[in-house]
C-alpha positions as CSV (number, residue, x, y, z in Angstrom):
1,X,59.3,97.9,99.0
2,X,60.2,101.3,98.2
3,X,62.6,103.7,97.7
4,X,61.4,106.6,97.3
5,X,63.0,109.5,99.5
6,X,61.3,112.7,97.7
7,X,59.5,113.5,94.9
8,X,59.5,111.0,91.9
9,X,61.4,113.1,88.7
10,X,60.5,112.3,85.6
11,X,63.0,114.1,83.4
12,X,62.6,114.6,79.3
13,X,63.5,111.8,76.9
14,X,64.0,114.3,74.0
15,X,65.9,117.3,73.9
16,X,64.4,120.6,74.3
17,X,66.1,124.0,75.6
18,X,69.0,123.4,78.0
19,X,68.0,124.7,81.4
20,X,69.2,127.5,82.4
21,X,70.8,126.6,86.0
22,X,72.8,124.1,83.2
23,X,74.5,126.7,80.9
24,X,77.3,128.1,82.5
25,X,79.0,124.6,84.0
26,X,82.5,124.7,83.5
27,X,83.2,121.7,80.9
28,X,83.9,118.0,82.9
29,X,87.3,117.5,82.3
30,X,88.2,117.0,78.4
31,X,90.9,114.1,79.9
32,X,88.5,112.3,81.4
33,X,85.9,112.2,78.5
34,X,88.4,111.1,75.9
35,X,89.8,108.4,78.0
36,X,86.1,107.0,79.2
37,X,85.8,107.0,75.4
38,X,88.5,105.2,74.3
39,X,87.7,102.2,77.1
40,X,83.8,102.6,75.4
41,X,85.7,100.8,72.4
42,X,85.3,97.1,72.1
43,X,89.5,95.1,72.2
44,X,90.6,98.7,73.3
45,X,94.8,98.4,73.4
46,X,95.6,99.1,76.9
47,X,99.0,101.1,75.7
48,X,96.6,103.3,74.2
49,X,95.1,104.3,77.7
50,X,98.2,104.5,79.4
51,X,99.6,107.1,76.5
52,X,96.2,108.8,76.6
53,X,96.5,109.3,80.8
54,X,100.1,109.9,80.4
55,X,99.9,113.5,78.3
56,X,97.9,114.9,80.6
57,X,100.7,115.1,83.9
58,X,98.1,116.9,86.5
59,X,95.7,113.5,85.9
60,X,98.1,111.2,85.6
61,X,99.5,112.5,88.8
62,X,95.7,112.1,90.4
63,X,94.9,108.9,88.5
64,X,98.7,107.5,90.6
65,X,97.3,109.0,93.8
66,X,93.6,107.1,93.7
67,X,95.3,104.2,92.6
68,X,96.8,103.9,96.0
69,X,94.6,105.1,98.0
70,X,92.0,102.9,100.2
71,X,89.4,102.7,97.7
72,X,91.4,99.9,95.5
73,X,93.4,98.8,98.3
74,X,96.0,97.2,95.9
75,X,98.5,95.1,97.5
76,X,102.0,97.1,96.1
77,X,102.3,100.0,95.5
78,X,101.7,101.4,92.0
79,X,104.7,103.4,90.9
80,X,103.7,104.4,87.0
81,X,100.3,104.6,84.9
82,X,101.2,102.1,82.8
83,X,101.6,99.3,86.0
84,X,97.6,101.1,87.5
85,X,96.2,100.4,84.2
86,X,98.1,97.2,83.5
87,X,96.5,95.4,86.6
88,X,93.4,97.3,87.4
89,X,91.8,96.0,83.9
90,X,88.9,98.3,81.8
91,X,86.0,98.4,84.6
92,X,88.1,99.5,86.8
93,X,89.9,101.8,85.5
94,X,87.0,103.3,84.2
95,X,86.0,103.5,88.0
96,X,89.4,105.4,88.5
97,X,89.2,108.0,85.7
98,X,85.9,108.7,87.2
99,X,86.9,109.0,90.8
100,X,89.7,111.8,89.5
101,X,87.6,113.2,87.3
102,X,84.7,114.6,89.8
103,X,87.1,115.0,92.9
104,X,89.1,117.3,90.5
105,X,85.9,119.1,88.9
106,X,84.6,119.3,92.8
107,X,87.5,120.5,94.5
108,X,86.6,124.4,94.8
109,X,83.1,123.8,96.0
110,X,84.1,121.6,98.4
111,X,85.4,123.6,100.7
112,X,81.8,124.2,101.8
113,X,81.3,121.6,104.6
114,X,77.5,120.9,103.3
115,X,79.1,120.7,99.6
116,X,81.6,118.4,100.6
117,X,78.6,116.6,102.4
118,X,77.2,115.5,98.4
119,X,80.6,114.0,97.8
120,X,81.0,111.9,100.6
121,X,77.2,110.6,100.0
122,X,78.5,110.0,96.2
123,X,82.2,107.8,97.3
124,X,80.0,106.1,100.0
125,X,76.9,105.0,97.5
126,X,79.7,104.0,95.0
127,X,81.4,101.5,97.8
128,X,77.7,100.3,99.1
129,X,76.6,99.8,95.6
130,X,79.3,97.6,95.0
131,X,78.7,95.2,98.4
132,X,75.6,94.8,97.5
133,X,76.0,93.8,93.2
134,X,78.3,91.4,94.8
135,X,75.2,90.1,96.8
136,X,73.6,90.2,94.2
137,X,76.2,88.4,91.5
138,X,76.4,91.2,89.6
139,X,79.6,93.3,88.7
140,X,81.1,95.6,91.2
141,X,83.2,97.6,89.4
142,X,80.3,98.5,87.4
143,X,78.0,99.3,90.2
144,X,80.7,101.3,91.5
145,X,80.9,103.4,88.9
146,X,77.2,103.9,88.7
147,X,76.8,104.9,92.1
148,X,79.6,107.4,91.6
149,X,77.7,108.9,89.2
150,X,74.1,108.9,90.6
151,X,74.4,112.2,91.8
152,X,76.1,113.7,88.9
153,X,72.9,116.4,88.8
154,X,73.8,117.4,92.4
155,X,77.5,117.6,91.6
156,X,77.0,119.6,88.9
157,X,74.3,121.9,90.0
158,X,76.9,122.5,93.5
159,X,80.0,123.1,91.3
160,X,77.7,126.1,89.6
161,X,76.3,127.9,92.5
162,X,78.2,126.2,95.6
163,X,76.6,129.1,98.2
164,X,73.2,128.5,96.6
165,X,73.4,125.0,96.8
166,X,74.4,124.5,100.0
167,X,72.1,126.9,101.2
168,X,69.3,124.5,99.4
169,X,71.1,121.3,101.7
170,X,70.9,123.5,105.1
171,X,67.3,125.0,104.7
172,X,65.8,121.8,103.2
173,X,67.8,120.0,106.2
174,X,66.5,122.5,109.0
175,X,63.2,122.7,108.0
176,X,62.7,119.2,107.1
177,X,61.8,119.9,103.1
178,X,61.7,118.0,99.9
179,X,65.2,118.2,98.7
180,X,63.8,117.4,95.2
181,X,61.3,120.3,95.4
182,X,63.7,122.5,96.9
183,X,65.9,121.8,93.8
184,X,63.1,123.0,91.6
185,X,61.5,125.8,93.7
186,X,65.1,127.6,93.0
187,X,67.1,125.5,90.0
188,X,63.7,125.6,88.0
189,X,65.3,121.6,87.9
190,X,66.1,119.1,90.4
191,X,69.6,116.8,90.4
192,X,67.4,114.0,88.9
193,X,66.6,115.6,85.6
194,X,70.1,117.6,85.6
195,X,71.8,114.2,85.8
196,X,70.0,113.0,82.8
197,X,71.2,116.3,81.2
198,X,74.6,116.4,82.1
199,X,75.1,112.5,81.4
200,X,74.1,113.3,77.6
201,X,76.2,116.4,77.3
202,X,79.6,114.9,78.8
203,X,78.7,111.7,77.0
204,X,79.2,109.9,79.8
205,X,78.3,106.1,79.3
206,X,75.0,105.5,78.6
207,X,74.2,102.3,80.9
208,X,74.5,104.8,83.4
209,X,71.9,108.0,82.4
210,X,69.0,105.8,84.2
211,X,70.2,105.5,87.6
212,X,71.4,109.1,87.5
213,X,67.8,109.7,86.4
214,X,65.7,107.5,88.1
215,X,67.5,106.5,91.3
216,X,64.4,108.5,93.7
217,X,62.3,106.2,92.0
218,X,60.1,103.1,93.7
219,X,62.2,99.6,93.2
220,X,60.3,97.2,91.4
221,X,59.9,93.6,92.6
222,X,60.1,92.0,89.4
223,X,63.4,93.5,88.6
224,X,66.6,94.1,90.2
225,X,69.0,95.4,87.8
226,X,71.9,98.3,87.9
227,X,69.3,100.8,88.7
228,X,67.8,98.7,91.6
229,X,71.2,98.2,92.7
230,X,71.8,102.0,92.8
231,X,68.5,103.2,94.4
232,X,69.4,100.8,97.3
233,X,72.7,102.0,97.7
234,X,71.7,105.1,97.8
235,X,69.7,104.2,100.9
236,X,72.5,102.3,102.6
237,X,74.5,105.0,102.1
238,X,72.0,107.2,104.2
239,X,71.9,104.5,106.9
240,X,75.4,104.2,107.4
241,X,75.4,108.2,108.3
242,X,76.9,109.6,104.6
243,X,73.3,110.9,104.0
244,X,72.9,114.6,102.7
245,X,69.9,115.7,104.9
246,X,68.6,113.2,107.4
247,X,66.1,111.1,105.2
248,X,62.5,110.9,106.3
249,X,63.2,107.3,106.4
250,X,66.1,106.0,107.2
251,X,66.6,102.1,106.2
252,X,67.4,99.3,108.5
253,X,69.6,96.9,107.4
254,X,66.5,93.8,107.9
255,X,64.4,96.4,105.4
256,X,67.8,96.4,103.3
257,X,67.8,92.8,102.9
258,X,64.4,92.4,102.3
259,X,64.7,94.6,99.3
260,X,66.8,91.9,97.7
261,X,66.0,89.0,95.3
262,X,65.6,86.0,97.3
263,X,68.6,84.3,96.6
264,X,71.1,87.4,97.2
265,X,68.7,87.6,100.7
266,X,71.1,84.4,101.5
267,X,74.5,85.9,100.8
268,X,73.6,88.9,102.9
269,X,76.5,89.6,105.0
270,X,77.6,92.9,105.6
271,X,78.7,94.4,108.6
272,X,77.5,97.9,109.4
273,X,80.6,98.7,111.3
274,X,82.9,97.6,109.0
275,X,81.6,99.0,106.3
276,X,81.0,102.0,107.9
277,X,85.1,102.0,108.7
278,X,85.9,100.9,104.9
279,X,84.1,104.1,103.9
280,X,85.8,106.4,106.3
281,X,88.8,105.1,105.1
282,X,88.4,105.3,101.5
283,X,86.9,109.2,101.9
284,X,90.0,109.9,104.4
285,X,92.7,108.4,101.9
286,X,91.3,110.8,98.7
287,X,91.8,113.9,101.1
């Protein structure tokens, strides 16, 4: 089964010229980098973290905000930095900085009702990623993460030209056009191959470059890994109405399942409505 919603991208495994709708992105947040590197370390002190997160008062105060919002739906309240990392653990935590990391680099462009659009579509892949790992018996907090970051290419490209982009969303929308070839026809590159570029240059974690690369891509039935994970997110995301334009295809949840392995088929159990809900929630709660 595929899915396949555009064009397949097939971005550069070496280096070459940085393209030019690339070179004038404002930085992703220096915090954010060095703490997603210090969790990259193996037996990483957690004291370390929490000193890291706390020089930095703007993303400490963000980092306390997320922490109790919906989207971790912790059962006290967290009052200090040091308590969030204390019982959130690496993965998720790593999930956290993330979250605070793009709604902060975000927040001008989304103003823009189509802008803000991308980001819900990012939050909502991100929570349906996780269901289904957990289907699957893979890790959540992981497949969050990764299906935070799927779109980083869009984010990025809409954080550099925020009119442009969402003039790309509203034509490609209204006149029912590849959103991939869109991308291209005016970015000379479409969020596929500027995710691949942008996870090298913020050296974001690397398990991650291949579902921001490759998520448009067909899944494979011999495989169902992070990426698979991902590209079916992606899809749920779409069905559950958090879509960017209105996909050529839009999933049922029997064509969902069936795009499992055969034992995660079994453990299939999600609730559209509910899930829908949780997402509302979670988007609502992070303003």
């Amino acid at each position: 089964m595929e899915t396949q919603k555009s064009a397949v991208c097939d971005p550069p495994e070496g280096g070459g010229e940085k393209p030019w709708a690339l070179r004038d992105l404002p930085p992703f947040p220096a915090i954010a980098t060095r703490v997603l590197q210090l969790l990259a370390r193996e037996d990483v002190p957690l004291q370390q973290v929490v000193d890291l997160i706390r020089a930095d008062a703007a993303f400490s105060a963000g980092i306390l905000r997320t922490a109790n919002s919906a989207l971790f739906g912790l059962s006290a309240r967290v009052e200090t930095v040091k308590h969030a990392v204390m019982i959130m653990g690496v993965d998720r935590v790593r999930a956290l900085t993330l979250t605070v990391a793009l709604g902060s680099y975000m927040r001008a462009a989304l103003r823009i009702e189509a802008l803000r659009r991308c980001w819900r579509h990012s939050l909502a892949c991100a929570l349906a990623s996780e269901e289904l790992a957990r289907i699957c018996s893979q890790p959540g907090d992981r497949a969050f993460t990764a299906g935070l970051l799927h779109d980083i290419g869009r984010l990025g490209l809409l954080v550099a030209y925020p009119v442009q982009y969402a003039n790309v969303v509203l034509v490609s929308e209204e006149n029912a056009f590849d959103l991939l070839q869109t991308e291209r026809d005016l970015f000379d590159i479409d969020h596929c191959n500027a995710g691949r570029w942008l996870m090298r240059e913020w050296k974001l974690p690397e398990e991650y470059h291949e579902v921001a690369a490759l998520h448009h891509h067909d899944l494979l039935p011999t495989q169902f890994g992070l990426l698979e994970v991902v590209s079916l997110g992606c899809c749920l995301a779409d069905t559950l109405g958090y879509e960017v334009i209105k996909p050529k295809h839009c999933w049922t949840l029997d064509e969902v399942r069936a795009a499992l392995p055969e034992a995660a088929r079994i453990r299939f159990d999600l609730e559209p409505d509910a899930l829908r809900t949780r997402i509302g929630s979670v988007i609502d709660s992070l303003g």
